[in-house]
Every structure is written in C-alpha cells, then in structure tokens.
N, C-alpha and C positions, 0 to 999 in steps of 0.2 A: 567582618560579618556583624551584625548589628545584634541588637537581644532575640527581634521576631524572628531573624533568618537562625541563628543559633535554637532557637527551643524550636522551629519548625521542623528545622534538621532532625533531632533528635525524636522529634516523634514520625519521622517518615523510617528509621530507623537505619538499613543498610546502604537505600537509594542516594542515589549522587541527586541531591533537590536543587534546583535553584532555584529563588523563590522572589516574586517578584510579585504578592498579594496586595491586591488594592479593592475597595470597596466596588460595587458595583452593582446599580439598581437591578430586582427582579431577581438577584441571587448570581449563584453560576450551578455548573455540572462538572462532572470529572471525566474525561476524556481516558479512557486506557487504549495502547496500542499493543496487543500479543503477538510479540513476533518468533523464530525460531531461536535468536540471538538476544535480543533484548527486549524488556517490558518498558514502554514509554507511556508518562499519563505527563495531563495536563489539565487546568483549570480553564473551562470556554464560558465564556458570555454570551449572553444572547447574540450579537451581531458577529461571533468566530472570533473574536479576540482569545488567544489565548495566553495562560499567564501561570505560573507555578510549575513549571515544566520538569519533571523528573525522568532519572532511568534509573532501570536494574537489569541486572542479567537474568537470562530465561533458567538457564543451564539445565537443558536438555539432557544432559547426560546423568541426570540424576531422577531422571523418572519423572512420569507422569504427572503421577500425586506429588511428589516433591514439585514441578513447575506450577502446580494449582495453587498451593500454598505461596509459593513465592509470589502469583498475580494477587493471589488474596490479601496477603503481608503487604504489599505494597500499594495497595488501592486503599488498605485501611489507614497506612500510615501517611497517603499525599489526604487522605478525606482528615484523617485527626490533625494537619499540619494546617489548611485550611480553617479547619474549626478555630484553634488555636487564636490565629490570626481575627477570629468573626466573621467570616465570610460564610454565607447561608448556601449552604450546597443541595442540590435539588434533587437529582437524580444524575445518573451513572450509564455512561456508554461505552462498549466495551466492543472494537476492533479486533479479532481473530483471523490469523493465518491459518488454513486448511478449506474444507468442505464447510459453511456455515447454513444451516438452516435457520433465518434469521426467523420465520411465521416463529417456528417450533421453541425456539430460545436457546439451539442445542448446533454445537459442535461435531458433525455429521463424523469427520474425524479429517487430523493434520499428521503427515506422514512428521516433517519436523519435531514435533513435541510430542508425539503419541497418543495424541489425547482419541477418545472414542466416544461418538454419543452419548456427549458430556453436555450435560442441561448447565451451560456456563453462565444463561442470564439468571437463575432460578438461585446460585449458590453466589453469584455478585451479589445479589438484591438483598437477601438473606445476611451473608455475610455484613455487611455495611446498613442497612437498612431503608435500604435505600429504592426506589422502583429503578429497573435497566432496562438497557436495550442494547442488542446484540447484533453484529454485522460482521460483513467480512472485510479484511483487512484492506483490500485492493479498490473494492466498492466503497467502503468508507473513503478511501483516499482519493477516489473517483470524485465523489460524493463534495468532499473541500471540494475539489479544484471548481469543480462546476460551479457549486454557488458561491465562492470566495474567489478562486483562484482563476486560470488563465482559461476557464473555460464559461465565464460568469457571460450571463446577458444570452446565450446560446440554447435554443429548446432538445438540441441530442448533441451529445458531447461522449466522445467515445475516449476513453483514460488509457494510456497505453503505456505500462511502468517496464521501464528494461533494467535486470538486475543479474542475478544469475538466470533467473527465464525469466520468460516474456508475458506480462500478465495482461489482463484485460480488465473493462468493465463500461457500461452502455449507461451513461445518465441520459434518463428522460425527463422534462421539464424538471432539474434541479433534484430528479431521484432516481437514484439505482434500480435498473432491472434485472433480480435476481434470477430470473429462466425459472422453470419449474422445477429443476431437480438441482435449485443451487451451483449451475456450473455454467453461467452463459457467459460470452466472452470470452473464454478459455483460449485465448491466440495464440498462446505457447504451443499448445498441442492440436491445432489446425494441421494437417498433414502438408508438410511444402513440399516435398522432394518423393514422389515415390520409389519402394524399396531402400530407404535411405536409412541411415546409421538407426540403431533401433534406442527407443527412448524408454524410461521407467516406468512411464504409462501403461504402454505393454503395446504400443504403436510403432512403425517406424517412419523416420523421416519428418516428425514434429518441428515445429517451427524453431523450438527452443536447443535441439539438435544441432542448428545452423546459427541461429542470433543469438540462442541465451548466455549472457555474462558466461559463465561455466564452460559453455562450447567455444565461446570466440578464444579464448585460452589456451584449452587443449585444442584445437584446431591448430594452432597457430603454432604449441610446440611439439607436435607430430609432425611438422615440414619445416622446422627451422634449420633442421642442421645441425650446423658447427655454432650457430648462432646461439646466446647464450636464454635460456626458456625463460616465459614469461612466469609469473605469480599469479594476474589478473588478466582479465577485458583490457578495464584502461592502458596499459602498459601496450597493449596490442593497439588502442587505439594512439598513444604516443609514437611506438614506432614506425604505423602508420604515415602519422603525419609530417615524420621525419623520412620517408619514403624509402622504408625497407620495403622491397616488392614481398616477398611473404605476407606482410604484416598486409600492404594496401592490399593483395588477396583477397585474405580472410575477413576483412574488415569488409570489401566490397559487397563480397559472397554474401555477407550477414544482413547489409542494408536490404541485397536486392530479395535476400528470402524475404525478410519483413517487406518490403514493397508488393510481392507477390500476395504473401497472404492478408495483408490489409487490405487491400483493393478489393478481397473479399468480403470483410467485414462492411467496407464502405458501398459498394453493390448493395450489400444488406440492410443496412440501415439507414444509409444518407446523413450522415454526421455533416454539420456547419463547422466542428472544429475538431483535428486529431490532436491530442494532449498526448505530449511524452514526456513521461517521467523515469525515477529509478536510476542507479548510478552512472548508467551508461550513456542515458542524455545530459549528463557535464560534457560530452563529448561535441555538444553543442554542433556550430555547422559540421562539420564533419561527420555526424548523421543527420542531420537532416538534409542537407544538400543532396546527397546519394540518394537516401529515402523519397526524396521529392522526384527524382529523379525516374529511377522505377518506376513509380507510379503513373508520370505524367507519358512512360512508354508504353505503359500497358495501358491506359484507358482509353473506352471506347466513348460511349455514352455518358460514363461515369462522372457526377460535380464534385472532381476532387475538394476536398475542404481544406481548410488553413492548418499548416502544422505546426503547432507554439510547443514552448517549453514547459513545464508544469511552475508556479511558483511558489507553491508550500513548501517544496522538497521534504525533507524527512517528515516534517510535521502534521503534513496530511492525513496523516492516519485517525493518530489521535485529536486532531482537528474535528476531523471526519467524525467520530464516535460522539465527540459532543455534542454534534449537530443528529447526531440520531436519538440523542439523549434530549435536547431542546424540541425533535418532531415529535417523543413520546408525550414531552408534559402538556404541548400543544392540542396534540390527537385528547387524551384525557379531559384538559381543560373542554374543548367544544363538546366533548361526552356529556359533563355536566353543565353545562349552558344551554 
C-alpha cells in the first residue's frame, strides 16, 4: 500500500477503499449506492469512468438513524480521501433502495432500512457541502447501463435486474422514467399467476412470487425431498443445469413467468433492447435461452427486442448516481448560461 492509499484509508475511516485516484480534467463527483446490505460509493468522471471504489455495511439492524449516519460517515470519508489525493469533487449522487421521490429529494420510504420521508438529498448536500442529486437505486443502475453499458446507442432500454425480486426500470433516450408516483416498472409485482401464493405487497401471485431469487429457492426446497435444500437461486440454477428435474422445474416455471410478464411490459413500451441484470443473470444462457423462449411463443404482433446481459454488474449503481450528479451540474450550468 503506498503513502496516498495508506492516509486515504484512513480518512475514509471503517470503509474497505480501494483507491485508485488519478487526476482528471473538469473534476469528478462521488457516486453513492444505498443498498439494504452494503453502502457502495465511487469516484465518476465525466465520461462514467469510475475510480475509488468503496464499501461499507448498511447494518440495518441497528436502525434508521444509525444507517443515515453510517451513509453520511462514509460519503464524508470516500469525499475527505479524494480531497487528500487533490482531486476537485464536484457534486454528489446518491442511489437509494426503496420508494424514491427523486423531484422532491426525499426517500418516500424503504422497507429494507426503514428509512421514511427522508429528505436524503437535502442532509447529503448539507452534510458534505456539496449540491446532490438523488435516485433510485434500480433506475440509476438502469440509467449506467443505457448510456454506458449494454444498452448504450438504444433510444428505450428497459433494465431488468433479477436478484431476490425482480426489479425494473424504463430508460428513455439515456434517462429514467420515474411514473408519477415513483413506482413505474415495478415487474416484480405485475400480477403472473392469478390467486397465486400471496406476496408482501399485499397482492397475490406477483411475479417475484415465482422468479424472485428468494422464491426460486424456497420453491425448490418445498419439493425436493430427500434431496439435500438449496441456500440460494443459483444453486437451483446449478442443479438445474446438472438436470435434477425439480431443479429444471422450478427454474423453467420462473423463466416462463418472467416471459409472461415481460411481453407485457414490451406490448407497452416497445423496447430495442431487454437488459438483464442482478445475480441471477450470471445464470447466463440458461435464462436467457428459456426467457427467449416464452416470449417468442407468446408473441403476436409484438417486436421482440434483443435480450443482452447487463455489463456494469454491481457497479451500476453507483456508476449510475454519478451520472445523475454530472446531469445536475450540467442542468445548472445551462441555468447560468
């Protein structure tokens, strides 16, 4: 570890940093990604590069206000690690898991971390002194892929991240359409199967019922048997592929619900390209082959589009946040112009 990586450390304080600071015209921004599990931030350049990459844990289980202080601790210490180094940090974007009302600056509320119409961009900005800009976690990550990532060059790119549920989000020419009441896209909780297992939405028969990481598991070890239960998704998608018929069941069942209800989404919007990402697209052909599959049985009129793999993977988030932090200084700048 060199002297800069050693004193950066230490002023990022608890965060595992790794730091890889280089100069870079025009400044940078600080990417945060709020997740239920861990707090990711990064340093982005104007063209998405990103570079100082950190984590820390959320740890949910210590409350609200304890998780605010830990993103706040940890945004001040990747911004004081940068400084350190001389790098001119510009402004602040901050990727949130739950309800986001990105107009309003405020955290509508995340069941995960508890938070509740929490003015998140108001107490960043403050906090660090920095101007921010606030999004949701899934649409930020939408947001990379589109104009970085596997969905670059396309004017609607619809982001479909599979983890434990099934998330969504609609870019149009290179930006998120957040719906009016903050929840468009919500493909997890599209209703596939009527009167079907009930979901904590307060629905039943949701999509994320049948495909979400979390169901493809317990699905799987509600009918195994004598056979020894699964941990995860993947391990379903492993033995799957090693053709335990349970496994290729439940795995099949889960492609054709998502086939089912994308063909929805795609009716609706006419996407040029479906982006998957989230743990469960490492699953690689083995959904998408299925997935393509469904689709091309159920369509009528419908122009299926191309189904790629996302190529940020985890980084998309806080990728994503920068680049709402680069739209904010942008939008300002032609203010005063």
């Amino acid at each position: 570890m060199t002297d800069l990586d050693r004193a950066a450390h230490q002023q990022a304080g608890s965060a595992d940093t790794v730091l890889t600071l280089r100069d870079r015209p025009g400044g940078l921004v600080l990417g945060l990604d709020v997740g239920g599990t861990v707090v990711k931030s990064a340093l982005v350049a104007p063209d998405g590069t990103a570079t100082s990459e950190s984590r820390c844990a959320t740890r949910p289980q210590d409350g609200p206000d304890a998780v605010l202080r830990t993103v706040l601790d940890h945004a001040a210490g990747a911004l004081a690690a940068a400084r350190a180094a001389g790098e001119d940090v510009r402004a602040v974007g901050v990727a949130s898991c739950g309800l986001v009302d990105e107009e309003a600056g405020t955290v509508v509320f995340s069941a995960s971390i508890q938070w509740r119409d929490l003015p998140l961009r108001r107490l960043v900005s403050e906090h660090l002194g920095l101007p921010a800009a606030l999004g949701h976690d899934v649409r930020s990550g939408g947001l990379a892929e589109a104009r970085l990532g596997a969905g670059r060059g396309h004017r609607v790119v619809f982001f479909v991240p599979v983890g434990t549920g099934v998330g969504g989000a609609l870019l149009l020419d290179g930006k998120p359409y957040p719906g009016s009441h903050w929840r468009s896209a919500e493909i997890g909780h599209v209703v596939t199967q009527a009167d079907g297992e009930a979901c904590p939405c307060g629905q039943r028969g949701c999509l994320d019922t049948i495909a979400g990481g979390a169901a493809v598991a317990r699905r799987y070890n509600e009918r195994c048997g004598a056979r020894p239960p699964v941990t995860g998704a993947e391990e379903v998608a492993r033995r799957a592929a090693a053709g335990d018929p349970v496994a290729v069941r439940v795995w099949d069942e889960a492609a054709d619900a998502m086939a089912q209800t994308l063909l929805t989404g795609i009716t609706l919007f006419d996407p040029a390209v479906l982006v998957l990402g989230g743990g469960l697209s490492q699953a690689g052909e083995q959904l998408r082959v299925p997935l393509r599959r469904g689709l091309e049985r159920r369509a009528a009129f419908q122009a299926l589009p191309d189904i790629v793999f996302a190529r940020l993977g985890e980084r998309a988030g806080r990728i994503g946040a920068g680049l709402l932090a680069w739209d904010l200084l942008h939008a300002r700048a032609g203010e005063r112009s």
